[in-house]
N, C-alpha and C positions, 0 to 999 in steps of 0.2 A: 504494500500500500504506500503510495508516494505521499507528501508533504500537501500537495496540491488539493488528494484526495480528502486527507483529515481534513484541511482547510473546511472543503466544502460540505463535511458531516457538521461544522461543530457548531452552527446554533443550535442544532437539532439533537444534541448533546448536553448542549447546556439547558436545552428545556428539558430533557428527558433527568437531565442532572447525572447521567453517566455517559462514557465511550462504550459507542457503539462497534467499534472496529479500533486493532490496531496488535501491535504486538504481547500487550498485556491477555490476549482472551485464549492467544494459542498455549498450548502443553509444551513445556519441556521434555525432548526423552535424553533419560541418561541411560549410557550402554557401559556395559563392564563385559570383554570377551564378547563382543558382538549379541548382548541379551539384554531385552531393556531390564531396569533393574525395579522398575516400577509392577511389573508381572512377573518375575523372572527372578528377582532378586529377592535374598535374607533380607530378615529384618536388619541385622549387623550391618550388610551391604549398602543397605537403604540409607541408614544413618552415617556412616562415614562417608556416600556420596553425598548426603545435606549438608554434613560439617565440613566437608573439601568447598561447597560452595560458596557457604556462610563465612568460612574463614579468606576466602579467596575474594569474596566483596568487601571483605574490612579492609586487605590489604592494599585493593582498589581503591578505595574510600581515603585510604591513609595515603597513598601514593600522590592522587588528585590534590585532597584539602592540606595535606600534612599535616593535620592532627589524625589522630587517634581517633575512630568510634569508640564508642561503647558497645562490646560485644554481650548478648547473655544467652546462656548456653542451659537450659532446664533440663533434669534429667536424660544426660545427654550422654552418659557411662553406661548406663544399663545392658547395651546389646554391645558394648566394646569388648573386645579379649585384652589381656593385658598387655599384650605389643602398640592393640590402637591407641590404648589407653596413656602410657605410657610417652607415645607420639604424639599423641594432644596434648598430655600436660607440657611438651618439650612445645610445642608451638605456642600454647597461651601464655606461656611466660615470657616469651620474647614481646608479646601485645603489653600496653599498658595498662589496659579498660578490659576486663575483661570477668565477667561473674557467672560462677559455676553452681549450682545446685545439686545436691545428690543425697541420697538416705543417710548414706555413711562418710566420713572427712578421710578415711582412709582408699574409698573406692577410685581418688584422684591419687596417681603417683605425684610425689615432691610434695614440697612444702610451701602452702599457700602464703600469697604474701599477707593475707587478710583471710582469716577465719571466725564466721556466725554460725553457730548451732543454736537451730531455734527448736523449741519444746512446746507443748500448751503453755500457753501465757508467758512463755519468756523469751529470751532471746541473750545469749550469753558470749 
């Protein structure tokens, strides 16, 4: 879709109050060995192809603005084996912005720079 194109959708956009067309509405496929990973792929799979993504847009982000986003990463260890796991924490710590949630403070290899364990009614 060219420039010209959207041009001539966008009152009609802005009455409907969304985009109608454009590259936002198509599906990413990501393949691993020629399989998309979306039908085809482990949960494990799945998640290390989102975190390759997510990390790879801060980087972009940081490249562009030269600050640092704010990266946040929720339960995002669960389906890692310990080598992923391991490789992540070795990349989040070269970021500066970066917050991890997980059930357990040990399920992240290393040593966070900032550590919260929250409980009913606390946060310690």
């Amino acid at each position: 879709m060219s420039e010209a194109d959207l041009e001539d959708r966008l009152d009609a956009d802005i009455d409907r109050g969304l985009t109608g067309a454009g590259p936002h509405l198509h599906d990413v496929r990501i393949e691993a060995d020629g399989r998309d990973l979306r039908a085809f792929g482990s949960q494990g799979e799945q998640r290390v192809a989102v975190l390759s993504l997510v990390l790879a847009e801060a980087d972009a982000l940081q490249d562009r603005l030269g600050a640092s986003p704010l990266v946040l990463l929720d339960d995002v260890l669960s389906e890692l084996d310990g080598e992923r796991r391991r490789a992540l924490a070795a990349m989040i710590s070269r970021a500066t912005q970066t917050v991890v949630t997980a059930t357990a403070a040990e399920a992240l290899p290393g040593e966070p720079a900032q550590l919260l364990a929250v409980s009913p009614g606390e946060v310690r």
